[in-house]
N, C-alpha and C positions, 0 to 999 in steps of 0.2 A: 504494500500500500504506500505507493511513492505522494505522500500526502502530509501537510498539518491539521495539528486541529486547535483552535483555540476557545475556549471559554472564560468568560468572566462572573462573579461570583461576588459575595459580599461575607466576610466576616465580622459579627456583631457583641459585641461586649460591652458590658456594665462600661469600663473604664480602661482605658490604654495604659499598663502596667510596665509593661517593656517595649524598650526603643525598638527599631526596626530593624538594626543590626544584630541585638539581641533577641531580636525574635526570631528572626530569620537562622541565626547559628544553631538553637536549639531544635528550630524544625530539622535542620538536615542532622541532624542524631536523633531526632525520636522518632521518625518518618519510616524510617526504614525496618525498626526492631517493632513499631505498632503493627505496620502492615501486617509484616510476618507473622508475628503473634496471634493479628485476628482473622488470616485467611489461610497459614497454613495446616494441613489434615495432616500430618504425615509426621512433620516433626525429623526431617531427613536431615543429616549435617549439610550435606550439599545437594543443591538443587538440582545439578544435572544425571541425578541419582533416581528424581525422584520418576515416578510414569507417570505424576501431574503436573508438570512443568510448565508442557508447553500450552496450559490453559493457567498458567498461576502469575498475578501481577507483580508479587515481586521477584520469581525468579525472572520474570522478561525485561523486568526493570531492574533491578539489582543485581541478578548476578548471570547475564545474558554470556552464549559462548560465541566467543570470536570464530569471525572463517578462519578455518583452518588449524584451530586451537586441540590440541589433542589432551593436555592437561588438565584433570578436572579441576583446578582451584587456579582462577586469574586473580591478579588485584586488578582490582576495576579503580582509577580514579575517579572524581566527581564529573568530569567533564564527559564521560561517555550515558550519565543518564538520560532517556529520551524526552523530558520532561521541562518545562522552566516552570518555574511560581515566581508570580510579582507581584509583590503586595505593596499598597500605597497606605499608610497609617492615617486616621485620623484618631478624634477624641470617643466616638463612642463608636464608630464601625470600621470599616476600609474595605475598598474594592480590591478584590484580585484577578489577576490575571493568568492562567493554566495554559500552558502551549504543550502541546505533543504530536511527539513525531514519531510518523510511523506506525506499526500497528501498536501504539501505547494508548491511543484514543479506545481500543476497545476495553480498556480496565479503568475507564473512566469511574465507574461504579465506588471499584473498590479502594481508585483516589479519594473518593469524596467520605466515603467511609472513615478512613485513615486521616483525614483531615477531622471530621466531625467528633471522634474517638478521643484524638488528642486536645480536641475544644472540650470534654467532657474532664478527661483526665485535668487539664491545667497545666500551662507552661513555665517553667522556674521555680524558685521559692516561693515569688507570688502568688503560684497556680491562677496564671491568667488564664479564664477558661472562657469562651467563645465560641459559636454558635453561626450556621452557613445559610449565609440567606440566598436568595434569588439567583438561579442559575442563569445563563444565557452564552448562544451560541454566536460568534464573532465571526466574521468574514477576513478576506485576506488586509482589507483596510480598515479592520478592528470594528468595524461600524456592527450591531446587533441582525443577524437574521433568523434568531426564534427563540424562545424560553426553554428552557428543558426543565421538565419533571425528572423527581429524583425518583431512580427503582435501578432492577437489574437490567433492563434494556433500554437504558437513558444512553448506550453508544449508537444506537440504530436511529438516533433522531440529531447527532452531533455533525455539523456542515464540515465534513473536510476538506479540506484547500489543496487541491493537485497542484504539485510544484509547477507545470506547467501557467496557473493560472497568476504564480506570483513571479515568477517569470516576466508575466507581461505587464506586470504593473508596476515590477521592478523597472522594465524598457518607457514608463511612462515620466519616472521621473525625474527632477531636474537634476543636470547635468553639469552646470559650472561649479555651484559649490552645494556641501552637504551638512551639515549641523548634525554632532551628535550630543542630545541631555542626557546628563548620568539621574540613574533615579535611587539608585543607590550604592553601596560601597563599591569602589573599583580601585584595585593594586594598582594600575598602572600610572593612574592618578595621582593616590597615595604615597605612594613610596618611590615613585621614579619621575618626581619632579624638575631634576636635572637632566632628563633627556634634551637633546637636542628637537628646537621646533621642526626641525625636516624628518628626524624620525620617529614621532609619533603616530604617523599614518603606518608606516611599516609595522611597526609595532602594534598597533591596534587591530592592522588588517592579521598580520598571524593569529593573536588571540582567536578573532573569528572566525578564521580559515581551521584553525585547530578541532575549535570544537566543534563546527559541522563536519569536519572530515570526519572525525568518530562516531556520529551521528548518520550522519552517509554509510559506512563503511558495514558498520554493526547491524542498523536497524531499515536501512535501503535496500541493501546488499549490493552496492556499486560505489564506485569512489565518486570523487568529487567532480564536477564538469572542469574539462581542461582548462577552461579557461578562468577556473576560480585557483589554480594549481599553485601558480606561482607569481609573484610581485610584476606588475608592468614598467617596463624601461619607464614611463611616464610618472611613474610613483616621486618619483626626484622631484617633480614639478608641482606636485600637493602636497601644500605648506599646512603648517597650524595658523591661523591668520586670531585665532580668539583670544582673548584676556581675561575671561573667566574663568577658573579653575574647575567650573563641572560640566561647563561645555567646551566642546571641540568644532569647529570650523574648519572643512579643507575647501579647498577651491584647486580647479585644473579639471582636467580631463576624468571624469569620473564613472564614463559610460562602462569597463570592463567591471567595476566594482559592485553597480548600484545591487545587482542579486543577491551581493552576498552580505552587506551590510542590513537591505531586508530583510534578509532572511536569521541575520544575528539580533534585529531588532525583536523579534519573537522570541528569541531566547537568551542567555546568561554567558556571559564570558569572564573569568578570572576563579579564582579559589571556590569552594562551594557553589557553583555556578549556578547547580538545579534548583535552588532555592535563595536567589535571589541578588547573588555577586553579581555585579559585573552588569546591571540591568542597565540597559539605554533604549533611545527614541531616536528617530529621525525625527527633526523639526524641518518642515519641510514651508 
């Protein structure tokens, strides 16, 4: 299923207890031992052991086997989950944002499960606990094309986006310069503010070339289009031109790019990605 899918969602609570960073670090360790906990039958050390695998969300999402992998135990980094969450905090609720790629949209269920489990349990010391409102189904330019009711076969009503289709919408936009807003923690930002302004584009384009390649690679089962493969002689010529420290501004020739930086915009690039590092926007 060479496709995304994306949904947005609302998370609602009494009171906003922990920042976003801190909220964001302890989903990605509790995300993964809930899942398991509340969906696995079997109880197997390793998944590729088990005969329900390949119907189990988190083995297709946690502990997937590579082409060509003969060893039953990989270490999976963060960056190969097929998943982003982007949550936007306010005071008593926040929207979130769910992109999945690949065939991960059909365990949408048992995401929302895993999500609502740990809104029961409570997050931190505080045990900030929260509650999932209103589902809905997004388009390739995030705009809403239907509600979803929550049940077991809430993925048979999820609008998937064939890569094809963001392709062309990628080919629609502008071309001299591109704005990217960080919406939340980014390394590259952070900690390597001494780079030079000419190689921040380089820099930012590997990030995103990294994680879709893993993403392509595992859960496509094809690499990446040639022409997202490697940096263009042109890259020289796209400067950082911004002065704000959370946006990014290049300008130049940006038509071999515009696919891939779409396509990063749906998802997470830097440490913890699947939950929420590394989140940006095109401002377009």
């Amino acid at each position: 299923m060479k496709s995304v899918a994306i949904i947005k969602g609302k998370l609602v609570y009494e009171k906003l207890m922990l920042n976003k960073s801190i909220f964001i670090d302890l989903m990605s360790g509790f995300f993964p031992k809930i899942m398991r906990r509340n969906i696995c039958r079997t109880n197997d050390s390793d998944c590729r052991l088990c005969k329900l695998s390949d119907r189990c969300a988190y083995s297709y999402i946690f502990e997937p086997a590579m082409p060509g992998e003969k060893a039953l135990v990989v270490s999976l980094p963060d960056i190969k989950i097929p998943f982003a969450f982007k949550w936007f905090p306010e005071q008593n609720q926040g929207e979130f944002i769910l992109s999945m790629f690949g065939r991960c949209s059909i365990f949408i269920y048992d995401i929302i499960q895993t999500l609502k489990r740990i809104g029961e349990m409570g997050l931190g010391h505080e045990k900030m606990k929260f509650e999932i409102g209103e589902l809905e189904s997004l388009g390739a330019d995030l705009k809403k094309t239907g509600v979803l009711k929550e049940g077991v076969k809430m993925s048979e009503h999820i609008n998937n986006i064939s890569l094809e289709t963001i392709a062309d919408m990628a080919s629609d936009l502008p071309s001299l310069s591109m704005k990217f807003g960080f919406d939340s923690d980014f390394d590259l930002m952070r900690s390597n503010r001494d780079l030079k302004r000419n190689e921040l584009f380089p820099v930012l384009y590997k990030r995103v070339r990294d994680r879709l390649k893993a993403l392509y690679v595992l859960y496509l089962d094809e690499e990446l289009p040639p022409e997202l493969k490697g940096l263009s002689d042109r890259a020289s010529d796209i400067i950082n031109i911004s002065d704000k420290s959370d946006i990014l501004e290049f300008k130049g020739n940006l038509s071999p790019f515009r696919y891939l930086f779409l396509m990063g915009s749906y998802f997470n690039v830097g440490r913890r990605c699947a939950f929420g590092k590394g989140s940006y926007r095109l401002i377009l």
